[in-house]
C-alpha positions in Angstrom: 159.7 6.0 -42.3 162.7 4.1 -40.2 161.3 2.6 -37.4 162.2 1.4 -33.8 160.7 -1.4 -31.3 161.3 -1.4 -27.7 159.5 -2.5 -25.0 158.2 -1.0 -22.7 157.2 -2.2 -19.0 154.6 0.0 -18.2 152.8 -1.0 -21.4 153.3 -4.5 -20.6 154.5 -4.8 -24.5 156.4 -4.2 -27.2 156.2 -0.4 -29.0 156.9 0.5 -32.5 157.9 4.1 -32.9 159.7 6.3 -35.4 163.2 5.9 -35.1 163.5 9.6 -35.0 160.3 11.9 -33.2 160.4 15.6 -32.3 159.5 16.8 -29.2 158.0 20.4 -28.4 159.3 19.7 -24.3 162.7 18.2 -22.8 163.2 16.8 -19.5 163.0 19.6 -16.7 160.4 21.7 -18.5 157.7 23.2 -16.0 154.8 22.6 -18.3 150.8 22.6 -17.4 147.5 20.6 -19.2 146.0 22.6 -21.7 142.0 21.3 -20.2 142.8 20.5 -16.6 143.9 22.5 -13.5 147.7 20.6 -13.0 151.2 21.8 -14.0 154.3 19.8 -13.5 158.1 18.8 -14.5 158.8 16.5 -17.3 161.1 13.4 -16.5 160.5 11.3 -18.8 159.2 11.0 -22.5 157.7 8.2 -25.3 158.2 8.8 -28.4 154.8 7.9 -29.2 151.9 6.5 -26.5 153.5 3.3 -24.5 151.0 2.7 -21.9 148.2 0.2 -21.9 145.4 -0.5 -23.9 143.1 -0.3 -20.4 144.5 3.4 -19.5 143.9 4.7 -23.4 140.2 3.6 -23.1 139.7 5.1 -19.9 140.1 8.4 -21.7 136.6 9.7 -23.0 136.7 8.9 -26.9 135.8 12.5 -27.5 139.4 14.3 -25.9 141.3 11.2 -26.4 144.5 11.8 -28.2 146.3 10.8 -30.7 148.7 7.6 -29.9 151.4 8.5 -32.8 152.7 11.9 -30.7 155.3 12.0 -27.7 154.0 11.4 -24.5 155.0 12.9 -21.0 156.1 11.7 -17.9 155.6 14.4 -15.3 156.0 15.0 -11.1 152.7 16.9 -11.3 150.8 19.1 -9.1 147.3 20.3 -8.1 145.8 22.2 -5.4 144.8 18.9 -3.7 147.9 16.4 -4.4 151.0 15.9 -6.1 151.2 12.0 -8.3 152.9 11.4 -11.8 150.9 12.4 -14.8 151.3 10.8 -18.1 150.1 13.7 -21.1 150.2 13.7 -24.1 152.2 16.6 -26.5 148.9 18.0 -27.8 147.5 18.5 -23.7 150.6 20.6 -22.8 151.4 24.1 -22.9 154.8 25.9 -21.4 154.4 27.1 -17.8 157.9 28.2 -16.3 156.5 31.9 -15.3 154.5 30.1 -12.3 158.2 28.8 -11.0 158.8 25.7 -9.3 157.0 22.7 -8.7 156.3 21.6 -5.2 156.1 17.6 -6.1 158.1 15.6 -3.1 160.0 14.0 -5.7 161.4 16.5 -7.8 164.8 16.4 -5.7 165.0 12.8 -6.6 165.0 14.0 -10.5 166.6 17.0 -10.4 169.6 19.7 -8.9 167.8 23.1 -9.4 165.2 25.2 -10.5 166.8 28.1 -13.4 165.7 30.4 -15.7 162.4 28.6 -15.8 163.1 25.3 -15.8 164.9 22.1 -13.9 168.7 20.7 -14.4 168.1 16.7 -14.2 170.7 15.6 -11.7 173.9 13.9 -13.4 173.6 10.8 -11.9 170.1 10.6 -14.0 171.4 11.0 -17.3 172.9 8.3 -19.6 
């Protein structure tokens, strides 16, 4: 398989990654965690896990996921707080019937909220 390195600051190292991954989300899906009560907007996404070693061994052994999958950046929401989640493709499920999310920073990200999902703002894109 071709394969890519970049690297990537919030890893704190260099990531090796197919050159070419499919994803089952895009940026400005509504999206919630299959196991735990959150939902939020993607704005971001790894092609495979690019965080560090410390955070993937914080996650119990037995619903850890698999590293070689795309990984989500999302504004996400609970009943208690809003923060940025970090999920993996196999935790996520489609949730644009429960509209919005109410995350502080979704304006920052994104124009509007349509047919179940977010328009990242222009000046985001490259």
């Amino acid at each position: 398989m071709d394969r890519a390195q970049y690297f990537s600051a919030q890893a704190g190292r260099t990531i090796d990654a197919p050159r070419r991954m499919k994803s089952r989300f895009a940026i400005g899906d509504v999206v919630k965690h299959r196991m735990f009560d959150f939902r939020g907007v993607i704005f971001d996404i790894d092609p495979v896990f690019a965080n560090s070693d410390e955070w993937y061994e914080a996650i119990p052994e037995d619903i850890r996921p698999d590293r070689n999958q795309p990984f989500y950046h999302l504004l996400a929401e609970s009943d208690d707080s809003d923060y940025v989640a970090y999920v993996s493709q196999q935790n996520l499920v489609t949730d644009s019937i429960s509209g919005p999310v109410s995350h502080p920073d979704v304006h920052q990200y994104f124009e509007h909220f349509e047919n179940g999902r977010y328009r990242m703002r222009r000046s985001m894109t490259h």
